[in-house]
C-alpha positions as CSV (number, residue, x, y, z in Angstrom):
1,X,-66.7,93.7,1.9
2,X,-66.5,97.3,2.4
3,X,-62.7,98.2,2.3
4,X,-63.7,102.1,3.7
5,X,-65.6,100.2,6.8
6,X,-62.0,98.7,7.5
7,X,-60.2,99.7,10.7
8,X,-57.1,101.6,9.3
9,X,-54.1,103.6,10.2
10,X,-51.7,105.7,7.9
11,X,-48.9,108.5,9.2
12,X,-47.2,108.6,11.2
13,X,-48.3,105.9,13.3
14,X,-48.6,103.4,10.0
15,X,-44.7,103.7,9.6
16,X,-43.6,103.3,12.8
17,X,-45.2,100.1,12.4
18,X,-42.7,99.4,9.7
19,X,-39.9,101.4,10.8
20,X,-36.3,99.2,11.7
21,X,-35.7,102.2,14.1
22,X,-39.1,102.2,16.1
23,X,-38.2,98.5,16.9
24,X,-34.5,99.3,18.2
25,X,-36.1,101.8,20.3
26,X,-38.3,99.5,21.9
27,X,-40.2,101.0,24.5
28,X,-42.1,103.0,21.9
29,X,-42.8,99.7,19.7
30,X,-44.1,98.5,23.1
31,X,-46.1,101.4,24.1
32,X,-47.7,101.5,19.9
33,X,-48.8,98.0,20.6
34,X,-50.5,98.3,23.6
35,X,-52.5,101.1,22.3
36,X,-53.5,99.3,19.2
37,X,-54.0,95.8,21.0
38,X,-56.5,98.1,23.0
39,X,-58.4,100.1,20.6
40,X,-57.9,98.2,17.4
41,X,-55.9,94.8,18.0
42,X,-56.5,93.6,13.9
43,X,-56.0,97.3,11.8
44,X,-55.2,97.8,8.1
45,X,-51.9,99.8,7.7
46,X,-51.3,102.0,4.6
47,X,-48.3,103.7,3.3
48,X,-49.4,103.9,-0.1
49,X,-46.0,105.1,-1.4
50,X,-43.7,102.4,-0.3
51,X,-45.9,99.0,0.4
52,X,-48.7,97.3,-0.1
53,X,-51.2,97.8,2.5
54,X,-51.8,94.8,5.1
55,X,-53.1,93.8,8.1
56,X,-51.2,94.2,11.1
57,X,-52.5,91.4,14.3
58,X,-51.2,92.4,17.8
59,X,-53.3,90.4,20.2
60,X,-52.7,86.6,21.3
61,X,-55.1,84.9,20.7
62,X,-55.7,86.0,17.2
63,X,-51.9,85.5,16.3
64,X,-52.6,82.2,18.0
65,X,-55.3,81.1,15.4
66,X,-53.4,82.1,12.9
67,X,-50.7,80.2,13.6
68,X,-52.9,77.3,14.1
69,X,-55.2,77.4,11.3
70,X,-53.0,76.8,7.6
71,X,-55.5,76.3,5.8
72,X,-56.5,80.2,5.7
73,X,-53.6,81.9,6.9
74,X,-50.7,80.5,3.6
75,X,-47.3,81.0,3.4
76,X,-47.8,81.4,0.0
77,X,-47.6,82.9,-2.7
78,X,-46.9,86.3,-0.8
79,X,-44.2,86.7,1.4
80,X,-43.6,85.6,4.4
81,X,-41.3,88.3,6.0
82,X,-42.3,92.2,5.7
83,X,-41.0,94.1,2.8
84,X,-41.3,97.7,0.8
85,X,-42.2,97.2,-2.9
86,X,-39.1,97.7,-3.7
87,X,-37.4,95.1,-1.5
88,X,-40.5,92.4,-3.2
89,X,-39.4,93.8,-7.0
90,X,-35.5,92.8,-6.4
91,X,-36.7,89.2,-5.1
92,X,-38.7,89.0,-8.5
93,X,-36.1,90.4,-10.4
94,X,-33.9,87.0,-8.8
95,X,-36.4,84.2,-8.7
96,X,-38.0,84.7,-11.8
97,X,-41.2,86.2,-10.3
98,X,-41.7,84.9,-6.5
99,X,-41.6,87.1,-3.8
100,X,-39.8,84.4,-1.7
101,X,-35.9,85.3,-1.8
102,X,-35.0,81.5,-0.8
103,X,-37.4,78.4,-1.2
104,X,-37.5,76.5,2.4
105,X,-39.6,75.4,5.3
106,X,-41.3,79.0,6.3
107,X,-42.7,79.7,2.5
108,X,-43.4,76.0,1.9
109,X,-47.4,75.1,2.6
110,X,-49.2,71.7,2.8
111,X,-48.9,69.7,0.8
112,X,-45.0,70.2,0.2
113,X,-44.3,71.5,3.9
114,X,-44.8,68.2,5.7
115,X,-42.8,66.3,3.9
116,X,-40.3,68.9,3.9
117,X,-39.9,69.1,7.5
118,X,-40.5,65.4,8.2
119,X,-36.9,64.9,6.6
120,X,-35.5,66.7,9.9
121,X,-37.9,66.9,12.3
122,X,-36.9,63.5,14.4
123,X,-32.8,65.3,14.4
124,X,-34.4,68.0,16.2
125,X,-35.9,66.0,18.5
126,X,-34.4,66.0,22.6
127,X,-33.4,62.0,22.6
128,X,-31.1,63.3,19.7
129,X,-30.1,66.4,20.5
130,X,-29.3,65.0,23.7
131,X,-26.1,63.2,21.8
132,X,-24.6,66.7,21.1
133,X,-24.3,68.1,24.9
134,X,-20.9,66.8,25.2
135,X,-19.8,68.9,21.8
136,X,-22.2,72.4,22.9
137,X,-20.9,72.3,26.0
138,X,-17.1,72.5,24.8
139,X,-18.2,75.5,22.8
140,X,-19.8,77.1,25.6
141,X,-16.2,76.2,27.7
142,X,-14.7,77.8,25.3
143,X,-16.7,81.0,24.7
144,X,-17.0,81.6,28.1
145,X,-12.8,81.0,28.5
146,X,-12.8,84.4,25.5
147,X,-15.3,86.2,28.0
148,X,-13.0,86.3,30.9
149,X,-9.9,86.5,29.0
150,X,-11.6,89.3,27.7
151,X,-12.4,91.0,31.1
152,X,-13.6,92.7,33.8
153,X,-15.3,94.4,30.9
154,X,-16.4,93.3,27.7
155,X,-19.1,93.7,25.3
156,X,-20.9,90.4,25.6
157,X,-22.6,89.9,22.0
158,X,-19.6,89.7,19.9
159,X,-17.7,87.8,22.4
160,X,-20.9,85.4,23.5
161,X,-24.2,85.5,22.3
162,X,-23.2,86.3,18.6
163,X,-20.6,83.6,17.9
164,X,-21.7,80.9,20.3
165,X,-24.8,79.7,18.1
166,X,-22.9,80.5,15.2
167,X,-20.9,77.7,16.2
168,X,-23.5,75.4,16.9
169,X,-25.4,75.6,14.1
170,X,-22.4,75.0,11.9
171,X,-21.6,71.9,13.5
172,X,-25.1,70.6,12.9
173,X,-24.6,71.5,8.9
174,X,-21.0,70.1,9.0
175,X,-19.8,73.4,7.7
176,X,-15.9,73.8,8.9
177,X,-15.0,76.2,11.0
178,X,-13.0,78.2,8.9
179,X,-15.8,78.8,6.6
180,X,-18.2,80.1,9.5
181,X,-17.6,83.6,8.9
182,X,-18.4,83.8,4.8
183,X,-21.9,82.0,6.4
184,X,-22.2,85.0,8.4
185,X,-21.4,87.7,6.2
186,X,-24.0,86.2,3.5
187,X,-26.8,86.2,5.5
188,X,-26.1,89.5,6.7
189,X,-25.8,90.4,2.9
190,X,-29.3,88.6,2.5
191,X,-30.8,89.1,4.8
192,X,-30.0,92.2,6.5
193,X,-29.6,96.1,5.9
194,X,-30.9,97.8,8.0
195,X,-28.9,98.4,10.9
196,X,-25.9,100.4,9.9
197,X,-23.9,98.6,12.5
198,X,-24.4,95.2,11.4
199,X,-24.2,95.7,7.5
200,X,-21.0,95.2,6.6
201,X,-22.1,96.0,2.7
202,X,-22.8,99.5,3.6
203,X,-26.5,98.9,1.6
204,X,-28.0,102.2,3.5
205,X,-25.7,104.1,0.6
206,X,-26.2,102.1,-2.4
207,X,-28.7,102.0,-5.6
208,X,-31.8,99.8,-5.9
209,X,-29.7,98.1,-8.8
210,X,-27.0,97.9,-6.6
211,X,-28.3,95.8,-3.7
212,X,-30.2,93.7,-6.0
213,X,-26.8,92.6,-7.4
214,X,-25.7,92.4,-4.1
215,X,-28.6,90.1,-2.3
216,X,-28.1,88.2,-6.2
217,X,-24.6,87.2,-5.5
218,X,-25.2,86.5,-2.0
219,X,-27.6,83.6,-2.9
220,X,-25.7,82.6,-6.0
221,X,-23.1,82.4,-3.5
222,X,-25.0,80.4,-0.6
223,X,-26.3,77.8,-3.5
224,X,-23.0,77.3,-5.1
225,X,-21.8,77.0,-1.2
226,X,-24.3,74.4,-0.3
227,X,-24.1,72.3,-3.8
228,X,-20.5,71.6,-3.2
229,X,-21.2,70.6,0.5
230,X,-24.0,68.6,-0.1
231,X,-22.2,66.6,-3.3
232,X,-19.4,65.9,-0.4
233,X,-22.4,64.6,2.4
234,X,-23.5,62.3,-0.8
235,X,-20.1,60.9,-1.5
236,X,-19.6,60.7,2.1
237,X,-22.0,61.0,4.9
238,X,-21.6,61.8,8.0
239,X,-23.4,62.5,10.7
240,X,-25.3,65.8,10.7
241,X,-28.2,67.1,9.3
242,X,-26.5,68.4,6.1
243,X,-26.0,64.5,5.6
244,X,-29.9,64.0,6.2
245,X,-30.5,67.2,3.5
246,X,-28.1,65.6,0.7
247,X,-29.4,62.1,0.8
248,X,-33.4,63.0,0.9
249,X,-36.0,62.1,-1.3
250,X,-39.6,63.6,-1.7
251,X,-42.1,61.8,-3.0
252,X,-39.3,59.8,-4.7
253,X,-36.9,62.1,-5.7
254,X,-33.9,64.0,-4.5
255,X,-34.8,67.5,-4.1
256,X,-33.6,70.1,-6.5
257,X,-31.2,72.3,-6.0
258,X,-33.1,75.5,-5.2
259,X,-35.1,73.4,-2.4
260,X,-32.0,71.8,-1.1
261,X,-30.0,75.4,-1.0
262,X,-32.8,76.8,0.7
263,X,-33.5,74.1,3.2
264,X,-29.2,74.7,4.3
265,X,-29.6,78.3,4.0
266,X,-32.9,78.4,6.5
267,X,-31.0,76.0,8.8
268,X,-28.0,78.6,8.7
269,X,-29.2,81.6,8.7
270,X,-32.5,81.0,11.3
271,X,-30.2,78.7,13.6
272,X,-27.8,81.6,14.9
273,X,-29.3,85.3,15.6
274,X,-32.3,83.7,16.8
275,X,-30.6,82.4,19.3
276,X,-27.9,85.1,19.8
277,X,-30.7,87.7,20.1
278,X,-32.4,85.1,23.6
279,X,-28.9,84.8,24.9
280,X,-28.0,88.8,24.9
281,X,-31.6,88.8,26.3
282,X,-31.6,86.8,29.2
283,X,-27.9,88.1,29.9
284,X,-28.8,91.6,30.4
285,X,-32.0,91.0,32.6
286,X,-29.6,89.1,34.7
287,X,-26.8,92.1,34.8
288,X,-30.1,94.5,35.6
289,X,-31.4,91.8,38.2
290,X,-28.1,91.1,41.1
291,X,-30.5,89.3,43.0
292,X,-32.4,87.4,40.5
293,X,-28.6,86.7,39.6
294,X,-27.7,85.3,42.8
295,X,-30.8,83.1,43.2
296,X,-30.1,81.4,40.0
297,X,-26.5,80.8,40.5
298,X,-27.8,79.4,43.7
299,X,-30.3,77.3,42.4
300,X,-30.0,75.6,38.7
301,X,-33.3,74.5,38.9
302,X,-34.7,78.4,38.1
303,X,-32.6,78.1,34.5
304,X,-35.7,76.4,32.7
305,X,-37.6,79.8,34.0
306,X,-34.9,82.0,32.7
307,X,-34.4,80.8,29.2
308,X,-38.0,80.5,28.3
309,X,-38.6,84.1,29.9
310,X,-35.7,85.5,27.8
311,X,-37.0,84.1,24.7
312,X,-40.8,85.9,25.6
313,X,-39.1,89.0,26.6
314,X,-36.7,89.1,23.5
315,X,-39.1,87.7,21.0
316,X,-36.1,87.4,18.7
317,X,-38.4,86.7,15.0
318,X,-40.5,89.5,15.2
319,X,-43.2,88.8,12.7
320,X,-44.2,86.8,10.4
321,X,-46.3,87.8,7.0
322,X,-49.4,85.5,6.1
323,X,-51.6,85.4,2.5
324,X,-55.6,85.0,3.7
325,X,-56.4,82.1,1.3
326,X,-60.2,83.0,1.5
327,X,-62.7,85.8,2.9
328,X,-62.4,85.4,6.5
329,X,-63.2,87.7,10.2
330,X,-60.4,88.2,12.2
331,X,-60.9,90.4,15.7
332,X,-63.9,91.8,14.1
333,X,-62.4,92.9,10.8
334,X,-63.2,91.3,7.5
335,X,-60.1,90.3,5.3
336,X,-60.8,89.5,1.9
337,X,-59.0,86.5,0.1
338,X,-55.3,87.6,-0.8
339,X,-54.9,90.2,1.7
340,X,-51.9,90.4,3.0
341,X,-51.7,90.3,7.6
342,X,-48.6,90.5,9.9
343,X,-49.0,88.2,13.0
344,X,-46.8,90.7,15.2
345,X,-44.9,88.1,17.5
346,X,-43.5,91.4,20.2
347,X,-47.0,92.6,20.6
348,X,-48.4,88.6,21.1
349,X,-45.9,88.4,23.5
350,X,-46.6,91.4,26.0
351,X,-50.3,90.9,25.8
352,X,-51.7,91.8,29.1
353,X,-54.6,89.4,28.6
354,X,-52.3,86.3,28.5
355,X,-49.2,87.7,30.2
356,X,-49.0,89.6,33.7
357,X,-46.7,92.8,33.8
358,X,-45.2,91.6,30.7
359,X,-42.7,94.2,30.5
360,X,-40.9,92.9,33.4
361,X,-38.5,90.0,33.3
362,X,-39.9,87.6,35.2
363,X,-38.2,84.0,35.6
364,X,-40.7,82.5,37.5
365,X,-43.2,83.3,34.9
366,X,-46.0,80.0,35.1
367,X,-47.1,79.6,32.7
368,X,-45.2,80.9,29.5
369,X,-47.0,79.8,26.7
370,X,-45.1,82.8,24.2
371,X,-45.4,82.2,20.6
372,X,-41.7,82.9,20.3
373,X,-41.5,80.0,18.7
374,X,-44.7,80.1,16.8
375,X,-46.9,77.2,16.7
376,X,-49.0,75.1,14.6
377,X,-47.8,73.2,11.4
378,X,-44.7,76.2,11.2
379,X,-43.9,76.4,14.9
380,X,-39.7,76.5,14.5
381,X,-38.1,73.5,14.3
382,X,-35.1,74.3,15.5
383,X,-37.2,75.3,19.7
384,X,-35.6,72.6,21.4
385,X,-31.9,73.1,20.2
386,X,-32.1,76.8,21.1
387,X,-33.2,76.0,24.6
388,X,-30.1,73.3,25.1
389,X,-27.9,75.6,23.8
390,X,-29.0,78.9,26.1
391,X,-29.3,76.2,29.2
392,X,-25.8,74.7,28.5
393,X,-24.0,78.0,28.1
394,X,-25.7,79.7,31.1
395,X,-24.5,76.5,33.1
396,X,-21.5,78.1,32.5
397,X,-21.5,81.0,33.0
398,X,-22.8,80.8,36.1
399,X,-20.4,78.8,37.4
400,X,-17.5,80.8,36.0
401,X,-19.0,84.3,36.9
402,X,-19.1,85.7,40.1
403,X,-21.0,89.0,39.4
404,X,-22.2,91.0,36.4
405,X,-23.6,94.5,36.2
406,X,-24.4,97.0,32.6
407,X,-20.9,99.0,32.0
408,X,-22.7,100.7,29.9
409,X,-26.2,101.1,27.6
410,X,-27.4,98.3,25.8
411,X,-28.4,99.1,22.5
412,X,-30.9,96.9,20.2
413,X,-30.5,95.8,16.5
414,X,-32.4,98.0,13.7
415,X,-34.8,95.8,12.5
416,X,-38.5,94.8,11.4
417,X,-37.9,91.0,11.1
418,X,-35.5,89.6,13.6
419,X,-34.0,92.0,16.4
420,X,-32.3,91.9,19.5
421,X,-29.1,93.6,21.0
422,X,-26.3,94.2,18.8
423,X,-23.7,95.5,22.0
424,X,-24.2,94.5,25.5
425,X,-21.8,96.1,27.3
426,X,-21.0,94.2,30.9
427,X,-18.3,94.7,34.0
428,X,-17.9,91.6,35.1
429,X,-15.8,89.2,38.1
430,X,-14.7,85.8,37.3
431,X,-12.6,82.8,37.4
């Protein structure tokens, strides 16, 4: 295999594959796609000075294969979200040698992932999430009572789209509400950095040494977290999924405490901006769109169309990171065994050989089959909550808001891994 025969970009052009910045600008992420879905849709990209070289995958139906097919494509032993070398050397320096930050669900592979997400798999099913409606939709009630309190103008994603999920999520771990914010500010501390807006750890100013520490503490202090709570769902359970994480056994025995912290930690940290980034999604298409507006508050029936379009159009988990297990072609490129490839989710999504003017907002997009949600073995557990959630809370707001317009520019989150808008500024009329 001929590494010089490779299809390869470097620059300029290699970092803004790579750069948080590129992806809160949008348009040009879009238009940098579209060329390379075009002229090279699997391509080798090298910065030789800050990360490893891999292979970036911007066309459907190869990030479709790969999604499908496990047995080539692993989740381990590299990892699974995008990272410079020295972003990969801190998570060494705190696991003991994995690249994986946290142990859970998205780095696990068969046969440990199965049996993994068997444990919660039926909680996340409709018939049962069907029992929580009553609960979500009291959160959305109230959420929507802070918007227009809040009004005529407001900027929704604090207000809305950041705390509602937030909410919900919590619930479902049986994690108080008091405590909902110190959930929030650790995974920020985590998982986050690099939008200077959203770090409250100011992490853009501080040493490698420094954020190691940081990110350190921030899992000691999720584990210790998560121990105490799921000692309390032994001694008495309840009914929630953090009950469902204490009590479980794999192959016979509890799990330990790394797996157990990181199976609550991916639960709270992957149930909320996810979600958040959908919402503020479908929101502002809606304050672009008066019409589209006033069709859907007409007709309920179009909500199923908006949600799933909002979740294409967002693509809130941006990418995903996958270890070739052996030799394999791939869009007419050979990867060798251990290479690392990026299965870019945003350029999947706004493939014109799948998807129709995919730039525009469409809610009466038929059919919609995104990989938003990903799909095979991995595809995210948590799809159908997400959609109950966005569809109860737009039920409401819809019936509480008369009109909506932009009061001002919407700007998008800095970030490689998951993104969305971080302020959503709306004028709005309501009751």
């Amino acid at each position: 295999m001929a590494s010089q025969a490779a299809a390869t970009i470097s620059g300029d052009e290699a970092y803004a594959v790579i750069d948080p910045k590129n992806y809160a600008a949008w348009d040009s992420a879009l238009d940098l796609f579209e060329k390379l879905r075009n002229d090279t849709p699997v391509v080798r990209v090298e910065n030789d000075e800050i990360h490893d070289p891999f292979w970036l995958v911007t066309r459907y139906d190869d990030v479709m294969r790969m999604s499908k097919d496990n047995k080539t494509f692993l989740n381990n032993p590299r990892s699974v979200v995008f990272s410079l070398r020295a972003g990969l050397d801190f998570a060494k320096s705190i696991t003991g040698g994995s690249e994986h930050m946290v142990a859970s669900l998205v780095t696990f592979d068969a046969p440990t992932h199965p049996k993994y997400r068997k444990l919660t798999q039926d909680w996340f099913m409709p018939k049962n999430l069907k029992k929580m409606e009553d609960e979500i939709g009291a959160l959305a009630r109230t959420t929507v009572d802070r918007l227009i309190a809040a009004g005529p103008e407001a900027d929704f994603v604090p207000l809305v789209s950041a705390p509602y999920p937030l909410h919900v999520v919590m619930q479902i771990l049986g994690v108080p509400e008091e405590d909902e914010q110190r959930m929030l500010f650790l995974t920020q501390q985590m998982f986050g950095g690099q939008d200077e807006d959203l770090n409250k750890s100011n992490m853009a100013n501080m040493t490698a040494d420094q954020i190691t520490q940081l990110v350190a503490g921030a899992v000691a202090d999720f584990e210790a977290y998560f121990a105490k709570l799921a000692a309390d769902k032994r001694a008495s359970p309840t009914d929630d999924v953090a009950s469902i994480i204490a009590n479980a056994t794999v192959d016979g025995e509890p799990l330990n405490d790394r797996d157990m912290a990181g199976y609550y930690i991916i639960l709270a940290a992957a149930g909320h901006d996810t979600t958040s980034a959908s919402t503020a999604g479908a929101m502002m298409a809606l304050a672009q769109d008066p019409d589209q507006f006033a069709r859907l508050k007409a007709d309920r029936s179009l909500l199923p169309g908006i949600v799933e379009e909002a979740i294409r159009w967002t693509t809130p988990v941006q990418h995903f990171m996958r270890t070739a297990a052996e030799d394999v072609e791939l869009g007419g490129q050979q990867i060798a065994k251990g290479d690392w490839i990026m299965m870019n989710y945003i350029s999947a999504n706004h493939d014109e050989r799948v998807f129709d003017d995919p730039r525009k907002f469409d809610a009466s997009r038929s059919p919609n089959r995104h990989v938003a949600f990903g799909a095979g073995a991995h595809q995210c557990l948590g799809l159908h909550m997400a959609r109950l959630e966005m569809k109860i809370l737009f039920n409401e707001l819809l019936d509480r808001l008369d009109s909506i317009e932009l009061a001002g520019e919407p700007k998008r989150a800095n970030s490689t891994f998951v993104g969305g808008l971080k302020a959503l500024p709306l004028k709005f009329t309501g009751k």
